[in-house]
N, C-alpha and C positions, 0 to 999 in steps of 0.2 A: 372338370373332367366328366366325360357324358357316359353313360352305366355301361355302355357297349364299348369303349377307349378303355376304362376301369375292369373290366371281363376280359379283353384283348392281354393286358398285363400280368393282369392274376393268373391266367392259362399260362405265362408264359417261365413266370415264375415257380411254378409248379411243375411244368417239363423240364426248366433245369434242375429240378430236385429227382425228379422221376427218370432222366436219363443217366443217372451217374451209374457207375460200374460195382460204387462198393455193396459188399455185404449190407445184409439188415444191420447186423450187428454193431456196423456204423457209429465212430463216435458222433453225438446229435445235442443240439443246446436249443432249448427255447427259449430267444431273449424279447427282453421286456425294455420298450424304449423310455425313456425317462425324460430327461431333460439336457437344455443346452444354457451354454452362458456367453453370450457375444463381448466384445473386444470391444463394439464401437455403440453403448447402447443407444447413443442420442442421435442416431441417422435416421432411426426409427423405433416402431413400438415393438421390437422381436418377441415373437412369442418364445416363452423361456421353459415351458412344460411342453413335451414331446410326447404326448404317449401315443403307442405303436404296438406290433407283436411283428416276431418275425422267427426265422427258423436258421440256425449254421450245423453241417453237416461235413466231418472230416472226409476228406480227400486222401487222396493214397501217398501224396507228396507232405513228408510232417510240415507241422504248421499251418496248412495250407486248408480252407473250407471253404465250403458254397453257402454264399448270405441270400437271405432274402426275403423280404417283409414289407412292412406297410406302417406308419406313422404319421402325425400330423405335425410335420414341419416351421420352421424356426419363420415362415411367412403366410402360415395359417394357413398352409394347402395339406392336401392328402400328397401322401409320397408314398409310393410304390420302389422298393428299389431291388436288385440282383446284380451279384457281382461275386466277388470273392474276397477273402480275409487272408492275410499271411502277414504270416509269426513267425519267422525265422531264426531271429534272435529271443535266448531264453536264460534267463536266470532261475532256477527254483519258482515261483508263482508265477513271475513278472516275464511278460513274452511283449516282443517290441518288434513294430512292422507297420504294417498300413493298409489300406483298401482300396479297389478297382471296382466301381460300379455303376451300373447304369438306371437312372433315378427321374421321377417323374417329380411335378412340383417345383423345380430349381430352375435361373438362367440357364444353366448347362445342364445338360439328360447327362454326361460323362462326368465324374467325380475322382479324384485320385487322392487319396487322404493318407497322411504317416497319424500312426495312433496306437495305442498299447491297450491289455489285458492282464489282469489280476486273475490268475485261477485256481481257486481250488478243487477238490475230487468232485463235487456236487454244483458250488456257487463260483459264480465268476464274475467280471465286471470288465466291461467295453470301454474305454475313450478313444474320442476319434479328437483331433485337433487340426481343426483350420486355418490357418495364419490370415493377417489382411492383406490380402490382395486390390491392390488399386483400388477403388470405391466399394470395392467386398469387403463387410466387414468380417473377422476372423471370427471363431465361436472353439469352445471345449464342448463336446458331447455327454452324454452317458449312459448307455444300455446294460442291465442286471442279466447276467445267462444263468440258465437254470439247466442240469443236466440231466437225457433223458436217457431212460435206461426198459 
């Protein structure tokens, strides 16, 4: 990715944080990306440590927030991604739902993922889950959120 393609995104990802509606007050999580575990390891050498920084910021619709960060990807590329998270379904900690986002570094710039979160008042934790798809191999995610206040 060439440093003005990589600026083009980073801006872009930053007016979707910067045009939302809600108050400061905003619920807001700085998450921390971690790592993945693919399905199919012997197709290739996946990289299994992800790390990353990214930002989710509640929306007015519960469950529902604006994702958006940056990590180095399960094919050793930089990944830029924005999109949204929805948690609709909720047990006590455990919120179940998936993501919409648009991501750099992958076959596809469009991702649509079902995935769940652990939360509690401060610390919280992301998986995303990708099934195998036809010569895609499947992988489990997992990003650490931090809450900010």
């Amino acid at each position: 990715m060439t440093c003005a393609r990589f600026v083009r995104h980073a801006a872009a990802i930053l007016a979707l944080f910067a045009s939302t509606t809600q108050p400061v007050l905003a619920e807001q999580w700085l998450v921390i990306s971690g790592a993945s575990h693919h399905f199919r390891q012997s197709e290739r050498d996946w990289r299994q440590f992800n790390p990353g920084i990214g930002f989710e910021r509640a929306l007015e619709r519960p469950g529902l927030y604006a994702v958006g960060g940056y990590f180095r990807n399960s094919y050793d590329r930089h990944a830029l991604y924005a999109g949204v998270r929805w948690m609709p379904f909720e047990w006590g900690p455990l919120k179940l739902g998936g993501y919409a986002l648009a991501s750099t570094g992958y076959p596809s710039p469009i991702l649509l993922l079902p995935g769940f979160s652990v939360e509690g008042e401060r610390l919280g934790l992301n998986i995303v889950l990708a099934p195998n798809l036809g010569r895609y191999s499947g992988y489990v995610g997992m990003q650490v959120r931090v809450r900010l206040e």
